[in-house]
Backbone as a ProteinNet text record, in pm:
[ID]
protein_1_A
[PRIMARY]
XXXXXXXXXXXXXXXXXXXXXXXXXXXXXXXXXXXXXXXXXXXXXXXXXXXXXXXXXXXXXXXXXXXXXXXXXXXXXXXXXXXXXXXXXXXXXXXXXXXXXXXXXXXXXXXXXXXXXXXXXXXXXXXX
[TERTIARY]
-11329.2	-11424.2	-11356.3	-11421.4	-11380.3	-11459.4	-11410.5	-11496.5	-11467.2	-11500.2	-11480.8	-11504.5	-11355.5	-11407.2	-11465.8	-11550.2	-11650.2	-11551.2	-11455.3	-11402.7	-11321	-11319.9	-11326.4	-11405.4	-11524.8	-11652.5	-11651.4	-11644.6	-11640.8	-11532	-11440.5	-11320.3	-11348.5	-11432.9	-11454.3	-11543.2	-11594	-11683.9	-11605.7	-11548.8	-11494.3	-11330.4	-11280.8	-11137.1	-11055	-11027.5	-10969.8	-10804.3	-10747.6	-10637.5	-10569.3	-10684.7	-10622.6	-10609	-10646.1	-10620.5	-10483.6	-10393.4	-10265.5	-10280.6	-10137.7	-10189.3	-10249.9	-10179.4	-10243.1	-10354.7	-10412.7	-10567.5	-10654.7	-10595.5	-10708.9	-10689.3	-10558.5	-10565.8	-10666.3	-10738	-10765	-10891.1	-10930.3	-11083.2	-11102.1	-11033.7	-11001.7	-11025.2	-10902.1	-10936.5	-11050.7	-11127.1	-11249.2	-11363.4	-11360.9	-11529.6	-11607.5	-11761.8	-11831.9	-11831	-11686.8	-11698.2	-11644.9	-11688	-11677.3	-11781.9	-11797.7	-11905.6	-11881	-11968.3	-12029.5	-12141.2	-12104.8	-12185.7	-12321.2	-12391.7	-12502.8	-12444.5	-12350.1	-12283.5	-12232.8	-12188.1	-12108.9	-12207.7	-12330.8	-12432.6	-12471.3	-12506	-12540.8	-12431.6	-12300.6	-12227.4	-12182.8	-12203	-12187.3	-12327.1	-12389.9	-12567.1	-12523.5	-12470.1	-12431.2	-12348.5	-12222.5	-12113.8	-12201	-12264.7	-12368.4	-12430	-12502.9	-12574.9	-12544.2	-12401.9	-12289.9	-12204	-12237.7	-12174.9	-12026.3	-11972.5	-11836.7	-11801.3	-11905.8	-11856.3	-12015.5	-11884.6	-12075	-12043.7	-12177.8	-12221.4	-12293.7	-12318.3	-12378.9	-12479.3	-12573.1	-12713.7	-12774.9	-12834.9	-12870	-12836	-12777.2	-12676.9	-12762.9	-12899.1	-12973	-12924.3	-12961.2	-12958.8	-12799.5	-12725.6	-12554.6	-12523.6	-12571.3	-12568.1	-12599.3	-12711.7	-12727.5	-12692.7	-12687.7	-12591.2	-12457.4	-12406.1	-12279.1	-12253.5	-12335.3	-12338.1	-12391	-12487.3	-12515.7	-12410.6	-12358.8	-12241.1	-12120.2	-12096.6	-11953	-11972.3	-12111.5	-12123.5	-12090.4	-12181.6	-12068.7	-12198.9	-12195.2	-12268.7	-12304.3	-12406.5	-12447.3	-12450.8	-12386.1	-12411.6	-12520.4	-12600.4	-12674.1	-12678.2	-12667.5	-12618.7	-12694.4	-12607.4	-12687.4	-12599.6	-12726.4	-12727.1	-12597	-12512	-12440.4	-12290.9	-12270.6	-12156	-12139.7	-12299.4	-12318.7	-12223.1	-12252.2	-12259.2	-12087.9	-12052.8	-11876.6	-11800.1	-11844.7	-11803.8	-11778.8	-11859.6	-11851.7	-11771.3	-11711.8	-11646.7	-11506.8	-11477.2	-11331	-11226.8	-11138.3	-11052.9	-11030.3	-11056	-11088.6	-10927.4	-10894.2	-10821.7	-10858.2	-11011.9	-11072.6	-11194.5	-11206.6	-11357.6	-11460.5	-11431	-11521.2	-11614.7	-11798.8	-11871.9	-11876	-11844.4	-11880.2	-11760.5	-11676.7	-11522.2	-11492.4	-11585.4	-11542	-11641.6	-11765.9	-11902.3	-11753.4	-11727.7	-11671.4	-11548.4	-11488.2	-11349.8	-11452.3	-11560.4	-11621.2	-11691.6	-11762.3	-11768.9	-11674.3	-11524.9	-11429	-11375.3	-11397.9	-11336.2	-11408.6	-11550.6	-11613.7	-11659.3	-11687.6	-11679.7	-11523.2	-11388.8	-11281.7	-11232.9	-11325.8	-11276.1	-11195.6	-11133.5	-11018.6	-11064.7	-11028.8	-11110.7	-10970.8	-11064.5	-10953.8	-10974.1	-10842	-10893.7	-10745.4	-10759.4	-10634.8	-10616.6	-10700.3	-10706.3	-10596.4	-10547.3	-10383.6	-10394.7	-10514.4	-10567.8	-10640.3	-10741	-10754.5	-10701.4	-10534.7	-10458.9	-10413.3	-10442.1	-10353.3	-10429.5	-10595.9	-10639.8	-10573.7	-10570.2	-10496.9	-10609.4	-10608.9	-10698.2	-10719	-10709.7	-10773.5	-10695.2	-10716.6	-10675	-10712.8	-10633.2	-10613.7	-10479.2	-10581.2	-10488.2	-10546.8	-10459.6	-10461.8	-10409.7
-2641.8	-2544.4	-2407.6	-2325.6	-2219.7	-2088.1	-1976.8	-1869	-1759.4	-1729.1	-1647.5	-1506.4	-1387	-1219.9	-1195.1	-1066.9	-1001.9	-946.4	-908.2	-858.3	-991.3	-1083.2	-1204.8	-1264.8	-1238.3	-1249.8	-1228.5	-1061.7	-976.8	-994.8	-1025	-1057.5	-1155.3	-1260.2	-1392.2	-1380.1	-1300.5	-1278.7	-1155	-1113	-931.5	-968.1	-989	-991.1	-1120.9	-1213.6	-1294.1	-1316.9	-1223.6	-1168.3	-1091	-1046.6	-1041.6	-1114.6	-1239.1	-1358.5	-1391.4	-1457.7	-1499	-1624.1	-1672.1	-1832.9	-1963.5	-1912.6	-1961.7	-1983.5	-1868.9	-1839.8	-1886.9	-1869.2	-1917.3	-2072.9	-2122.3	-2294.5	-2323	-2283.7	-2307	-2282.4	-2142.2	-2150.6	-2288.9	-2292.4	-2444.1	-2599	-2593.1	-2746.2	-2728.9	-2640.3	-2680.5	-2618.9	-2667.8	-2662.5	-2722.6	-2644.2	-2703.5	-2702	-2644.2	-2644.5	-2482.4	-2388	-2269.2	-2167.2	-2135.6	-2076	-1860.4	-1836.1	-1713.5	-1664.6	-1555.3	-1545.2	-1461.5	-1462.8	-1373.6	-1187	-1208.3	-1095.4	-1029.4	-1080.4	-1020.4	-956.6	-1064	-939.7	-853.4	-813.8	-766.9	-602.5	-659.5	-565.9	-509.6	-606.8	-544.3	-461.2	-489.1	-391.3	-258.8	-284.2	-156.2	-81.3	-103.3	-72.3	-9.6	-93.1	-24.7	102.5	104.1	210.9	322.9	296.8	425	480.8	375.6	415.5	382.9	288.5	256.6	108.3	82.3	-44.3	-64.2	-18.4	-80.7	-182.7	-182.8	-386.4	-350.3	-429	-450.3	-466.5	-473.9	-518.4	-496.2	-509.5	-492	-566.6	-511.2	-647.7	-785.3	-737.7	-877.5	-977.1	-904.6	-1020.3	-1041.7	-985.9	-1004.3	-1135.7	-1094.5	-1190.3	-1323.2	-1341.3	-1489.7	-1499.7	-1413.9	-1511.7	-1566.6	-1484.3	-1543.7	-1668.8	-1655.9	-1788	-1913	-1915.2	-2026.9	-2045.2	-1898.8	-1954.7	-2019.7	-1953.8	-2022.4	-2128.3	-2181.4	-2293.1	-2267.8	-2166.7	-2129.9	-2200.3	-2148.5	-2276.6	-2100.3	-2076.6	-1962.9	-2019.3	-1898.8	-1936.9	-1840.6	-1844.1	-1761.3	-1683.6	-1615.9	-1522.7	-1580.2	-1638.8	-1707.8	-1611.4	-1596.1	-1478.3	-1569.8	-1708.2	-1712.9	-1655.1	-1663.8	-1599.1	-1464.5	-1373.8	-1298.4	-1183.7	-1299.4	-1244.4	-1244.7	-1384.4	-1432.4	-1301	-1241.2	-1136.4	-1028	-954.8	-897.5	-894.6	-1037.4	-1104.9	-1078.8	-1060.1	-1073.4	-1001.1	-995.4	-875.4	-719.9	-618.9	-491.1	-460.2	-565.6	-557.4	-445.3	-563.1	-475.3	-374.9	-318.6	-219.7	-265.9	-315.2	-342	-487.4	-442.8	-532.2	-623	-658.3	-711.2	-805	-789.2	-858.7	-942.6	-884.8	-960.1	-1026.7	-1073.9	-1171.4	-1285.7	-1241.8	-1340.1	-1400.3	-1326.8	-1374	-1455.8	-1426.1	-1476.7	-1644	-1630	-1765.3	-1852.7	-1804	-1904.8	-1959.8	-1905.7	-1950.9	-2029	-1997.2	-2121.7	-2242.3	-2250.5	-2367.1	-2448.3	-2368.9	-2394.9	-2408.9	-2308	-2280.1	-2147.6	-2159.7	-2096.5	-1988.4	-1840.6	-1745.6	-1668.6	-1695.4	-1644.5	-1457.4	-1480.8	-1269.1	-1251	-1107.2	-1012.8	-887.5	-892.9	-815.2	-858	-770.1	-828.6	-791.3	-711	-717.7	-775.7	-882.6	-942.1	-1110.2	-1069	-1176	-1168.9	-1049.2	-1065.8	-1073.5	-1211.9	-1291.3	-1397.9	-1434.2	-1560.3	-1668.4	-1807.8	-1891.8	-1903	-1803.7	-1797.3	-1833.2	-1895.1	-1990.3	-1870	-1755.3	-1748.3	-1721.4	-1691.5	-1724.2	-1647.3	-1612.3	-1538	-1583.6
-9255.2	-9303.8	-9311.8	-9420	-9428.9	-9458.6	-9361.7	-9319.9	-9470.5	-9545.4	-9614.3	-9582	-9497.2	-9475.5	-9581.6	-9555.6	-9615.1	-9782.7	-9719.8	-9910	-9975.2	-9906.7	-9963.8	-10069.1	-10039.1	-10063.8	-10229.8	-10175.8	-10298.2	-10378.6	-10368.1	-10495.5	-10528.6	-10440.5	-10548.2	-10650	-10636.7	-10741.9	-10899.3	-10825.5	-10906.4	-10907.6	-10842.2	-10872.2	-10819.7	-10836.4	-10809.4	-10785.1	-10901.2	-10872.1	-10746.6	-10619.9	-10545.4	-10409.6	-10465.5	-10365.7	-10363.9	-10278.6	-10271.8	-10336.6	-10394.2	-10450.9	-10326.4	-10258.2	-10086.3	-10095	-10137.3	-10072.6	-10195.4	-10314	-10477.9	-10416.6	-10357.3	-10362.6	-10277.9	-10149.2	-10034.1	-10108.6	-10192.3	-10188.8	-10312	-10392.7	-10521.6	-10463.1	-10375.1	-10303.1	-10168.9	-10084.6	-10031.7	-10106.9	-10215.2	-10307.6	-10210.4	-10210.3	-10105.3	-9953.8	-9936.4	-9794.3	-9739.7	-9844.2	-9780	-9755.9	-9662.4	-9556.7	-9594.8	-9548.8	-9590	-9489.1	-9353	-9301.4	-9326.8	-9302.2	-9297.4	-9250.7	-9138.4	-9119.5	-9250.1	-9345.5	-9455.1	-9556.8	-9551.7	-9630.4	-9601.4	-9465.6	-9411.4	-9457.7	-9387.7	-9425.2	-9592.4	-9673.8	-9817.6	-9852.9	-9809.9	-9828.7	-9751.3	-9655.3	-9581.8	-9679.7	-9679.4	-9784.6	-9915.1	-9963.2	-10117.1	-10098.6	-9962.2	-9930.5	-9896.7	-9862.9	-9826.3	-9956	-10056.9	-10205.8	-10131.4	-10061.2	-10020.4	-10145.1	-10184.8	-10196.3	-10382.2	-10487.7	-10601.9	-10680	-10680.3	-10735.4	-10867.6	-10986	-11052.3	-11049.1	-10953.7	-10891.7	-10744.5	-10690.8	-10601.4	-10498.2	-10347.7	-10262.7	-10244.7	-10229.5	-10206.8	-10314.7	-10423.2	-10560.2	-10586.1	-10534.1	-10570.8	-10454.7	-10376.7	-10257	-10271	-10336.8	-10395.8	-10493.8	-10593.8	-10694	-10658.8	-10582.9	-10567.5	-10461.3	-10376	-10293.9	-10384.4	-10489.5	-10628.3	-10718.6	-10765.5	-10869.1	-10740.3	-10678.1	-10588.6	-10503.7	-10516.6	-10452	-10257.8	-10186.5	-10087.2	-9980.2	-9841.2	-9758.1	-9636.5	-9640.3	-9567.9	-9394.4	-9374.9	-9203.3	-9134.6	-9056	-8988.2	-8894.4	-8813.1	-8708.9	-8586.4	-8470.6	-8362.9	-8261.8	-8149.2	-8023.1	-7960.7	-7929.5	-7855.2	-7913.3	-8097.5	-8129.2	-8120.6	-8132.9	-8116.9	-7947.6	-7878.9	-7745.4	-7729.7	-7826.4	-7800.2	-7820.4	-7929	-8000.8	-7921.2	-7810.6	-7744.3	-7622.8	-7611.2	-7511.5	-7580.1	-7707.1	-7737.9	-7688.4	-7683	-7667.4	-7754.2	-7697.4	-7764	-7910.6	-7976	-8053.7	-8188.1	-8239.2	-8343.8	-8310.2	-8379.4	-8348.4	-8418.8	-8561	-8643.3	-8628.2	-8571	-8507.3	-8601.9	-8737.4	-8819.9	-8799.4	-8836	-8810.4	-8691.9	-8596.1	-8468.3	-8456.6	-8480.3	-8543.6	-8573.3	-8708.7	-8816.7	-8688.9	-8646.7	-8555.4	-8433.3	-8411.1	-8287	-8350.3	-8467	-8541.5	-8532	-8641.5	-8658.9	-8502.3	-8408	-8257.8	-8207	-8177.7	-8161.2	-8238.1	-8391.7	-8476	-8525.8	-8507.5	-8510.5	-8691	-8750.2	-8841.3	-8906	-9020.9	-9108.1	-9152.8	-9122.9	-9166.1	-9262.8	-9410.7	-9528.9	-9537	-9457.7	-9468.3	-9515.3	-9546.1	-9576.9	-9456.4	-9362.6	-9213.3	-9195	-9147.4	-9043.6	-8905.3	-8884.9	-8738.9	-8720	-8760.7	-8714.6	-8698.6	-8726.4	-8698	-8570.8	-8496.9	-8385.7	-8252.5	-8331.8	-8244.3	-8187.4	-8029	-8052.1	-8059.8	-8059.4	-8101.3	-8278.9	-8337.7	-8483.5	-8592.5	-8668.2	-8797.7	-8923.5	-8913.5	-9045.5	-9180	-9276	-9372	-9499.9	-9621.5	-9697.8	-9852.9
[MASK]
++++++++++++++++++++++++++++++++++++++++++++++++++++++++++++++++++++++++++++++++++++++++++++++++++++++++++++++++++++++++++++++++

């Protein structure tokens, strides 16, 4: 399984070109099996509202389209990853990032980021 970071997200939809060939193969060969947390909307609605980050539409409605066109598999935000998160090591700051790093550790999945801090989790499977 695979965790798609939050500007992951967003280039699959807007730019694809800046995926590595690594990373276009990985999102290519697991059709169907790539995941999208609830954390990431959360955070691209944020991003919109700060004018950090603009969409063509409104984040709600960008949000599902793109989880329908990309075929992606929504995850939900549960109080025990929640709590994992807080447990991590003070590497990253960003609460959103460490959700996503606190997910892929306990389900033991592949989180496709371009963070390079948050590579220097140990336990974590990612890739770019």
């Amino acid at each position: 399984m695979i965790l798609l970071d939050t500007h992951a997200i967003v280039w699959l939809a807007s730019d694809q070109d800046r995926f590595t060939e690594k990373g276009r193969a990985l999102i290519r060969d697991n059709a169907g099996q790539l995941y999208v947390s609830v954390v990431s909307a959360w955070e691209i609605s944020m991003l919109h509202k700060r004018n950090r980050l603009q969409l063509p539409m409104e984040p709600e409605q960008y949000v599902d389209r793109l989880i329908r066109q990309h075929d992606l598999n929504e995850v939900p935000l549960e109080r025990k990853v929640v709590q994992l998160s807080v447990r991590l090591p003070d590497i990253h700051n960003d609460p959103f990032d460490r959700v996503l790093i606190a997910l892929c550790r306990e389900e033991g999945w592949l989180l496709l980021s371009k963070d390079k801090i948050i590579r220097k989790y140990p336990g974590l499977q990612v890739e770019w």
